[in-house]
MARDO-614827 format. One record per residue (C-alpha): z, y, x. Coordinates in nm, 4 decimals, decimal comma. Layout:
! MARDO-614827
((Z Y X));
...
This chain:
! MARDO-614827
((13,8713 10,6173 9,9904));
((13,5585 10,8516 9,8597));
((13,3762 10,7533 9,5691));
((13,0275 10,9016 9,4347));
((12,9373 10,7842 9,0655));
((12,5760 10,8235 8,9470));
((12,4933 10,7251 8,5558));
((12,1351 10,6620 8,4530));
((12,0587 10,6634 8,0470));
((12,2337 10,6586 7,6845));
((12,5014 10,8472 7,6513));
((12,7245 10,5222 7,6407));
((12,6525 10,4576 8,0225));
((12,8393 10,8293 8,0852));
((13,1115 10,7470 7,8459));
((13,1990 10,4056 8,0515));
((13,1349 10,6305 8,4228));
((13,3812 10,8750 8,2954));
((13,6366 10,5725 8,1901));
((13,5825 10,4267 8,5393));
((13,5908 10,7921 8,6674));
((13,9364 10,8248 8,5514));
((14,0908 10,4731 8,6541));
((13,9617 10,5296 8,9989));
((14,1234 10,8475 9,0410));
((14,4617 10,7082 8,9077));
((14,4188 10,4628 9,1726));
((14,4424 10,7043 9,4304));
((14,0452 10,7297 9,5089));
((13,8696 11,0395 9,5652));
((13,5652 11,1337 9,3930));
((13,2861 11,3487 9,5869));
((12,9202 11,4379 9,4177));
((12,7814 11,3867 9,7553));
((12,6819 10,9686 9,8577));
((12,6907 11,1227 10,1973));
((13,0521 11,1659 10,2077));
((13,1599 10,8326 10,0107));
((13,2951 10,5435 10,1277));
((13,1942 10,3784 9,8113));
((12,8676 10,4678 9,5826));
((12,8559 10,3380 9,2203));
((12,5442 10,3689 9,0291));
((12,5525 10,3037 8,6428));
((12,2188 10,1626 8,5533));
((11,9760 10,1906 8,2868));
((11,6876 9,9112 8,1836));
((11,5502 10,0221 7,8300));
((11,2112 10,0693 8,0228));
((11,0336 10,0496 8,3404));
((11,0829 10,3820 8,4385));
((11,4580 10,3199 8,3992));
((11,4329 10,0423 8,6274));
((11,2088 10,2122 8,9264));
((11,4902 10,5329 8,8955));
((11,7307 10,2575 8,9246));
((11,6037 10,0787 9,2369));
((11,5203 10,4395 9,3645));
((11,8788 10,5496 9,3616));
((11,9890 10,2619 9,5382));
((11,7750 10,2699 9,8027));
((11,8170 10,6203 9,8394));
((12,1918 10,5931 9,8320));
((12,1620 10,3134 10,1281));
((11,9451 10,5122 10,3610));
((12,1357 10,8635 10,3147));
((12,4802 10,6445 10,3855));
((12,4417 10,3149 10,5567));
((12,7935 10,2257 10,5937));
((12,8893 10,2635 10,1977));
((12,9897 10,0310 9,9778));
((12,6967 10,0256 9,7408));
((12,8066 9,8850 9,4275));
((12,5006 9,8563 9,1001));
((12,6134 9,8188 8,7652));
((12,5064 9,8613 8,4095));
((12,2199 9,6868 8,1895));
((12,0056 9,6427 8,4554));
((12,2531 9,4777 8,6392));
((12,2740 9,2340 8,2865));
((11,9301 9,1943 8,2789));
((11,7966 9,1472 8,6357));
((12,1251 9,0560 8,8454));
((11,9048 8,8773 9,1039));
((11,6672 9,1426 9,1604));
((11,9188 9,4539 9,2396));
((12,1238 9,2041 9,4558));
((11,7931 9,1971 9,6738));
((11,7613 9,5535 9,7726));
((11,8280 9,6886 10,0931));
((12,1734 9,7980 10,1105));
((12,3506 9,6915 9,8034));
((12,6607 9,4781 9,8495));
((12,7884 9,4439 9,4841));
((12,6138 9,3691 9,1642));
((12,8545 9,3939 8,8711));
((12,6693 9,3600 8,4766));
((12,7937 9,5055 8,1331));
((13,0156 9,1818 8,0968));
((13,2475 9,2452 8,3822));
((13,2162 9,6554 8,3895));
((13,5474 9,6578 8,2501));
((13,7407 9,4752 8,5530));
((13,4705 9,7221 8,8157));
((13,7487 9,8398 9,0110));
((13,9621 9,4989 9,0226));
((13,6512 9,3774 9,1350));
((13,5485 9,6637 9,4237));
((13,9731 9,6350 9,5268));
((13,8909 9,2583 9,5922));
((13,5447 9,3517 9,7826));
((13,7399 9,5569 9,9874));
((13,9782 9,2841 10,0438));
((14,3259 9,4633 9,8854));
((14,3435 9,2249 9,5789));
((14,5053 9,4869 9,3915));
((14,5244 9,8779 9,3034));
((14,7451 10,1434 9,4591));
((15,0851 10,1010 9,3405));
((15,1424 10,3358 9,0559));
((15,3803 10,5491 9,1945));
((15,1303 10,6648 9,4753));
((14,8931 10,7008 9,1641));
((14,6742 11,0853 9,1133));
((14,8098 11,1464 8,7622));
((14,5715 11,4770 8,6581));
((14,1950 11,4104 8,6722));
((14,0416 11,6507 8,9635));
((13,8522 11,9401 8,7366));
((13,5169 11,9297 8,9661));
((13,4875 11,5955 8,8122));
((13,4248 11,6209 8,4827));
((13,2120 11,8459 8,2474));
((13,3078 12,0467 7,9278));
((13,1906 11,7807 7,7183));
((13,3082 11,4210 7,7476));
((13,1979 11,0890 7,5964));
((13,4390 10,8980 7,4259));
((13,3107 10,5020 7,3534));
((13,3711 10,4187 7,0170));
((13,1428 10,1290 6,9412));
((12,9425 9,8731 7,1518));
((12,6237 9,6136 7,1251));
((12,4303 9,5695 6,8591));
((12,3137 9,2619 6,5672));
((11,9731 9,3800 6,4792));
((11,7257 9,4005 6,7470));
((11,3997 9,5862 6,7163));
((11,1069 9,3812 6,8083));
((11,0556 9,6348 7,1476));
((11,4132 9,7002 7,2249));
((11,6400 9,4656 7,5266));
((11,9400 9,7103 7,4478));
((12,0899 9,4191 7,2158));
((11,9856 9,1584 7,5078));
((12,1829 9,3396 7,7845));
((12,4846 9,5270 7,5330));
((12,5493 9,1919 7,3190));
((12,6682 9,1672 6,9509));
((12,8701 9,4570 6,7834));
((13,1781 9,5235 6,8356));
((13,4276 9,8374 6,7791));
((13,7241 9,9796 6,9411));
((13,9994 10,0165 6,7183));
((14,0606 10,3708 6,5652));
((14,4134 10,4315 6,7312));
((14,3154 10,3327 7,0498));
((14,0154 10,6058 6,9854));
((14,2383 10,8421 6,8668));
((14,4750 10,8142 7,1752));
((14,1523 10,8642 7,4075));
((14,1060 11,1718 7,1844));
((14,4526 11,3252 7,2297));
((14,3919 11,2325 7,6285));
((14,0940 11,4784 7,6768));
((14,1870 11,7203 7,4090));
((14,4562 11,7490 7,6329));
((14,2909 11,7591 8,0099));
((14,1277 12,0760 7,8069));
((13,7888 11,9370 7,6643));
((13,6473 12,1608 7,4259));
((13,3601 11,9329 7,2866));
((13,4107 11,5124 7,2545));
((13,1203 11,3285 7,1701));
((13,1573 10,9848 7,0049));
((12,9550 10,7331 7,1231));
((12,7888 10,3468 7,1479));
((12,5312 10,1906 7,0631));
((12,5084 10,2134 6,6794));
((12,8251 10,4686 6,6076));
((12,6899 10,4399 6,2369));
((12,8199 10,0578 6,2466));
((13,1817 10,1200 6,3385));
((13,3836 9,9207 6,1486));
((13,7626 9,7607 6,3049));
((14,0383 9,6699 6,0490));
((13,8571 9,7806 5,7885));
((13,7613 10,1389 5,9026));
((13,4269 10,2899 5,9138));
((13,2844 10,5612 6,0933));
((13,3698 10,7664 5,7885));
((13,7081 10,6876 5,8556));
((13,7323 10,6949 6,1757));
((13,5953 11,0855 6,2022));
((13,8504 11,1769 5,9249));
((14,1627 11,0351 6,1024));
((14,0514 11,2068 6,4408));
((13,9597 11,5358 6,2450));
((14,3383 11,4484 6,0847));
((14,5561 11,3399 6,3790));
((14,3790 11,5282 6,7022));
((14,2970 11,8832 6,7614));
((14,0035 11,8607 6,8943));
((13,8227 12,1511 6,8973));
((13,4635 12,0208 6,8777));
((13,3085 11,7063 6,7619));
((13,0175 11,5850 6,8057));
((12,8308 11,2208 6,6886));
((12,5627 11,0669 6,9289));
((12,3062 10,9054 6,6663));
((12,2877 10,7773 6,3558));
((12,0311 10,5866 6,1683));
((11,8836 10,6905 5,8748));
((12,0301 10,4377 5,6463));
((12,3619 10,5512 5,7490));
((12,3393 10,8754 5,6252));
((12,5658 10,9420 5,2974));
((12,7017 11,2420 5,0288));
((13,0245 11,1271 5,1547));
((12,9657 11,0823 5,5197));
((12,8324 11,4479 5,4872));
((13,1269 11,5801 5,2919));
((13,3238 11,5665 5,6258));
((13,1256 11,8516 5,7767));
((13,2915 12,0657 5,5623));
((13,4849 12,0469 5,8162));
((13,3403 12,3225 6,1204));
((13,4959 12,0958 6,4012));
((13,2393 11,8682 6,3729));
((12,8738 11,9670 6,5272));
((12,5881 12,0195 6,2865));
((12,4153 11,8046 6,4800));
((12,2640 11,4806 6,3757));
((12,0014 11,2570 6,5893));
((11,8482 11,0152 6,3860));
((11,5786 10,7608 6,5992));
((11,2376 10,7710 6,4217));
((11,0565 10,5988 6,6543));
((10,7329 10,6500 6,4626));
((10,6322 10,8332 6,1674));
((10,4058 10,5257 6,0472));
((10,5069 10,2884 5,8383));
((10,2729 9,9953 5,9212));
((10,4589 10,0466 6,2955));
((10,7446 10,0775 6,1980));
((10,7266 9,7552 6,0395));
((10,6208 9,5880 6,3562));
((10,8841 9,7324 6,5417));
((11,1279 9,5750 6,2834));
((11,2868 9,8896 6,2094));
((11,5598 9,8252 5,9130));
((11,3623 10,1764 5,6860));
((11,0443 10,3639 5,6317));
((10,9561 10,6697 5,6197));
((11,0339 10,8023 5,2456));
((11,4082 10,6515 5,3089));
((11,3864 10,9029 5,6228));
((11,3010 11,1561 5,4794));
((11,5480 11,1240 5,2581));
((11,7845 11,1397 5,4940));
((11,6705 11,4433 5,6378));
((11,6481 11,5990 5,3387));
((11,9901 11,5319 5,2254));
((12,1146 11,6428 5,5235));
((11,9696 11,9422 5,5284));
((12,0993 11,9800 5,1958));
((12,4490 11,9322 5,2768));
((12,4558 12,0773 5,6592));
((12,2221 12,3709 5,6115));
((12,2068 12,4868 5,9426));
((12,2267 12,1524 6,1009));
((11,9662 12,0318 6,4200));
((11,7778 11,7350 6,3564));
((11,6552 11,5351 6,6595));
((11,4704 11,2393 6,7471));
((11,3418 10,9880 6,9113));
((10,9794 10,8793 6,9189));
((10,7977 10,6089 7,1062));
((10,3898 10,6671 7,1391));
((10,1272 10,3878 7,2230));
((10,3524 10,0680 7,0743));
((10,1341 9,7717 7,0441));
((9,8916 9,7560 6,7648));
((9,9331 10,1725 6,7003));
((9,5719 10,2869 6,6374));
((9,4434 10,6145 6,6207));
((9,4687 10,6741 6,2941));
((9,8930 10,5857 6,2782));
((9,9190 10,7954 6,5741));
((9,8042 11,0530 6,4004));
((10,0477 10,9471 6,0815));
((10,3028 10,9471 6,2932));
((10,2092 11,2832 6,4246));
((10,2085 11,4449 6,1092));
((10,5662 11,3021 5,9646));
((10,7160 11,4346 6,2554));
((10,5231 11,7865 6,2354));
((10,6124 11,7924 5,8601));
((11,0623 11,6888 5,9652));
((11,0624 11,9981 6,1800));
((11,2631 11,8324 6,4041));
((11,4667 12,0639 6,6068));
((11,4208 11,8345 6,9459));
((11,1935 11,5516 6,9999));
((11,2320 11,3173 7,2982));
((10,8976 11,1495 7,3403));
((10,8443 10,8453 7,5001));
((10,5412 10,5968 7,6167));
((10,5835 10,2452 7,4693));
((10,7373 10,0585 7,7845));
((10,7563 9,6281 7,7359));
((11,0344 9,4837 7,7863));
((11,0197 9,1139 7,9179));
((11,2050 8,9087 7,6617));
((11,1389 9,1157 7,3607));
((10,8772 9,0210 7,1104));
((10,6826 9,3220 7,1711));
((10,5839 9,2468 7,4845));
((10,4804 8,9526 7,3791));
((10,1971 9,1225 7,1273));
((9,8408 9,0889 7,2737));
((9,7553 9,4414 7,1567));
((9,8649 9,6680 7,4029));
((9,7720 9,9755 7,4061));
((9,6166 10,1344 7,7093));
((9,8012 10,3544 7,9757));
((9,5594 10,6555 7,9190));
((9,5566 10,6513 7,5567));
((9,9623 10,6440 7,5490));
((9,9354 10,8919 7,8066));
((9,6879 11,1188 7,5540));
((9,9251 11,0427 7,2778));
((10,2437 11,1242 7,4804));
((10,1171 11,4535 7,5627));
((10,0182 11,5074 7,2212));
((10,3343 11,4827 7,1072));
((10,5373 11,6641 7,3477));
((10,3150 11,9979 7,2567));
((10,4749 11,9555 6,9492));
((10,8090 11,8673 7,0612));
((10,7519 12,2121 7,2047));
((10,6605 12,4064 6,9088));
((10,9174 12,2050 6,7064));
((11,1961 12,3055 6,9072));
((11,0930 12,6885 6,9787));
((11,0442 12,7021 6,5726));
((11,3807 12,5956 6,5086));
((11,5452 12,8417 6,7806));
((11,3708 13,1202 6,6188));
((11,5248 13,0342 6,2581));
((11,8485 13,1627 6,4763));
((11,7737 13,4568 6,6369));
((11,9608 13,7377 6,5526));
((12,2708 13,5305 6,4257));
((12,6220 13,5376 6,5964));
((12,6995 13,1520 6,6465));
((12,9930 13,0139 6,8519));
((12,9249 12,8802 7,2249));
((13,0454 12,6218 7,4176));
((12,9879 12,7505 7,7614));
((12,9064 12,4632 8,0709));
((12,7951 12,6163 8,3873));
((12,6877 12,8849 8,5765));
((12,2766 12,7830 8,6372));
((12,2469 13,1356 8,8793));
((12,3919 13,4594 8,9733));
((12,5974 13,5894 8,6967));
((12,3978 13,3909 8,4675));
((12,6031 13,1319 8,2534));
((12,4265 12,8609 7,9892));
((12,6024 12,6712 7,7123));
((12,5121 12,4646 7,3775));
((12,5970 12,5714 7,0379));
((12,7175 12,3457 6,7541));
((12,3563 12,2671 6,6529));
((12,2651 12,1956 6,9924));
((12,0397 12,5443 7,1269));
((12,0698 12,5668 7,4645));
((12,1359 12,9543 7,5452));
((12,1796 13,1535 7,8096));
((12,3954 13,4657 7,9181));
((12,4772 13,6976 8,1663));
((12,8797 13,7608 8,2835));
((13,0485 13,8074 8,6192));
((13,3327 13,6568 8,4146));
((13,3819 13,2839 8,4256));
((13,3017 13,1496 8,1208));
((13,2978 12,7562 8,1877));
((13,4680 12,5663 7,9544));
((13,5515 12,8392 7,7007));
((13,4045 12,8491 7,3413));
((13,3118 13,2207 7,2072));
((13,1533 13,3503 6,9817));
((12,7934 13,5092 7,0713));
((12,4790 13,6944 6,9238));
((12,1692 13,5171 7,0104));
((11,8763 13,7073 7,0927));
């Protein structure tokens, strides 16, 4: 059997695709990039706004009408939020939410009507290479216990809760060894870890300790997280100067309605002492434009706080309600062209922000984790602090980190 995975959203939703990824193929399935040529089509989704949902509902469709005799399966926090409503489209035959993603394949082995998985000795043992990228998500934490007043994540993802650090730390060793060159850790508040009394600070030091991977990389962090000693550890160069702390806005007044657990001295602090510890380290962020009650004059706050971070990426995005959050609950909604104004706004800046902070590099020889080829002869890859840059080699570079001068 041929299956196609698609993942919508967070960086979570890829780490659980690649887990499933991996127990499918050591249950003898086949995986294709084509939903043409599968047998089965799997679609992670994502709900954290409406344009989530519409990509969502797209996909499946899409999937149906390019391959009417597949098994289409929807999963994912959309599938925890609005069960009913995916079960409804056209063509989709399995709805599956976070709670049972886990038990996906028992579940598609008992659609199909075999009850249970290929016997293990008829089991693919080495993941096929087309699969998989350079980097790989590795699920470390899940849920979260204090919702923002605009966010369903924590209505979808549950409470927290953390794997524990060995079983990490065996996942680890597993790509390390199937040749990954970068792992990033993620969930959906990495900066709450905590199993059997470890943290996240001690979780990176017994990975840094007891694996070898060669590149390691957090998801996000929240400002209050941030910590002399949590910082001491990237003394050690495995791990990515590279921190991505949600802002969300650069007003305090907003911030306060979205129930966000800091202002914006305490981030700045943050960013300061990183900066002070991790001096070469990208900053990104996230920041959400046109939340209920924002008037001109916070916009333009918020604006200026994120002008004055010099963030080194900024992903902008229109305030989106969420039905069952307080948020969209708030009579004061802004209007679709001013959050449209402000969103563009904002994303000129994203784009100065970003070219500024490349330009700080130019000239510097930085080490290069190189993905893909993206045209003839022409290869692109990430450094540690997360610049995208590009080269030209007949050579093939994928997967290889070297050392390179950028320009």
């Amino acid at each position: 059997m041929k299956v196609a995975l698609e993942t919508l959203g967070c960086k979570l939703n890829q780490a659980e695709t690649e887990l499933l990824a991996r127990e499918l193929i050591e249950a003898g399935y086949d995986l294709v990039s084509r939903v043409g040529e599968a047998d089965i089509y799997i679609l992670n989704t994502c709900t954290v706004t409406h344009t989530a949902d519409s990509k969502s509902r797209h996909r499946l469709r899409q999937a149906h009408r390019r391959n009417p005799d597949a098994l289409i399966v929807a999963t994912g926090c959309y599938a925890q939020r609005a069960r009913r409503e995916l079960a409804c489209i056209d063509g989709v035959n399995l709805v599956v939410d976070n709670d049972g993603k886990e038990r996906l394949l028992q579940i598609i082995e008992e659609t199909r009507g075999h009850g249970h998985p290929i016997p293990s000795e008829e089991r693919t043992k080495t993941p096929q290479p087309s699969v998989f990228r350079t980097r790989t998500f590795v699920k470390v934490q899940d849920g979260c216990n204090t919702p923002c007043s605009y966010c369903i994540v924590p209505l979808v993802r549950g409470q927290e809760t953390s794997l524990p650090a060995k079983k990490i730390i065996n996942e680890v060793n597993r790509r390390v060894a199937d040749g990954y060159q970068e792992i990033v850790l993620t969930g959906t508040k990495v900066g709450t870890y905590r199993h059997d009394g470890v943290d996240l600070k001690g979780l990176l030091e017994r990975i840094l300790k007891d694996t070898l991977v060669p590149r390691l990389r957090l998801s996000s962090l929240q400002p209050q997280e941030i910590s002399p000693s949590l910082l001491h550890l990237w003394a050690d160069d495995r791990l990515c100067p590279h921190f991505h702390l949600s802002l969300q806005s650069g007003s305090d007044p907003v911030l306060a309605r979205m129930k966000r657990r800091y202002r914006t001295t305490e981030y700045e602090q943050a960013v300061s002492l990183i900066r002070e510890s991790v001096p070469d380290a990208a900053i990104t962020t996230d920041v959400i434009v046109g939340f209920p009650g924002e008037t001109d004059e916070e916009f333009e706050e918020s604006y200026r706080f994120c002008q004055q971070m010099k963030f080194a990426r900024i992903h902008v995005f229109p305030f989106s309600p969420r039905s069952g959050t307080a948020a969209a609950r708030t009579p004061t909604q802004v209007d679709t062209k001013t959050k449209k104004k402000r969103s563009d706004s904002m994303l000129t800046l994203a784009e100065e922000s970003a070219r500024s902070f490349q330009q700080r590099f130019s000239g510097r020889t930085m080490t290069v984790l190189w993905e893909q080829r993206t045209g003839e002869g022409i290869w692109s890859g990430v450094t540690g602090n997360y610049i995208r840059v590009f080269t030209e080699s007949e050579k093939d570079l994928s997967n290889q980190l070297m050392s390179a001068k950028l320009a």
